[in-house]
N, C-alpha and C positions, 0 to 999 in steps of 0.2 A: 321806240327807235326814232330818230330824230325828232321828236317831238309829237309826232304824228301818232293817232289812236290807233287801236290795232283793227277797226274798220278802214279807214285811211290809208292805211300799211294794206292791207288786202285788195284794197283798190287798185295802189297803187304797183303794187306786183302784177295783178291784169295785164297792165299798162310794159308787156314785156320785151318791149321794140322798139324802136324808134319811128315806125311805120303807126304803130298802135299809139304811142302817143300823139303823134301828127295828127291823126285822124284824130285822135280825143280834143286839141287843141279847137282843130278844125270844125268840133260840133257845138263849141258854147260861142257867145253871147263876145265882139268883141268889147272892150271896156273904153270906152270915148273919153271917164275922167281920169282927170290928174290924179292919180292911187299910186300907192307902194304896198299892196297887197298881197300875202304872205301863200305860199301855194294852197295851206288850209284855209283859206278865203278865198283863193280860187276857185278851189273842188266847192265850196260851202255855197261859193255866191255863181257860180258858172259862166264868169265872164272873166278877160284879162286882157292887159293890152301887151306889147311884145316883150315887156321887159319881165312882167309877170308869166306870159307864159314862157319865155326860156327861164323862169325859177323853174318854175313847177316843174320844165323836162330837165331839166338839172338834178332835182332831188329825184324825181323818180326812176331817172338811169344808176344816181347813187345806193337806191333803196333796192334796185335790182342787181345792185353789187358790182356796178362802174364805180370805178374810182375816180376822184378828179384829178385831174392832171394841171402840170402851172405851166407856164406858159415861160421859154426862155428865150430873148433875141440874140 
C-alpha cells in the first residue's frame, strides 16, 4: 500500500488521529538540512523538517483511510 512495507503500514495505522500523529511529529529529531525526504526516510531516519512532516501526516491520515481533498477557490 503506497509503497510503504507492511511494518511501515502497521506503524502507520497506530498513528490513528491527528492528535497521535502530532505527538508522533512532536517526538523526533527536527531536520535543520536542506532535504526532500520521503515519509519512509522520515519514520527510518526520525527527524523532518515542516514540509516533511506534513508528508508524512498526509500519507498516514490517507493510509487510515482520509482521502485527499483538492482545494477549489
Amino acid at each position: 500500500m503506497f509503497g510503504f512495507s507492511n511494518q511501515e503500514i502497521k506503524f502507520l495505522r497506530r498513528l490513528n488521529s491527528p492528535i497521535k500523529i502530532q505527538n508522533y511529529l512532536e517526538s523526533i529529531k527536527i531536520n535543520f538540512e536542506d532535504t526532500c525526504m520521503s515519509p519512509r526516510m522520515v519514520m527510518r531516519k526520525r527527524k523532518a523538517h515542516c514540509l516533511e512532516g506534513a508528508i508524512l501526516a498526509a500519507a498516514t491520515l490517507w493510509v487510515n483511510g482520509e482521502k485527499p481533498s483538492t482545494f477549489r477557490s
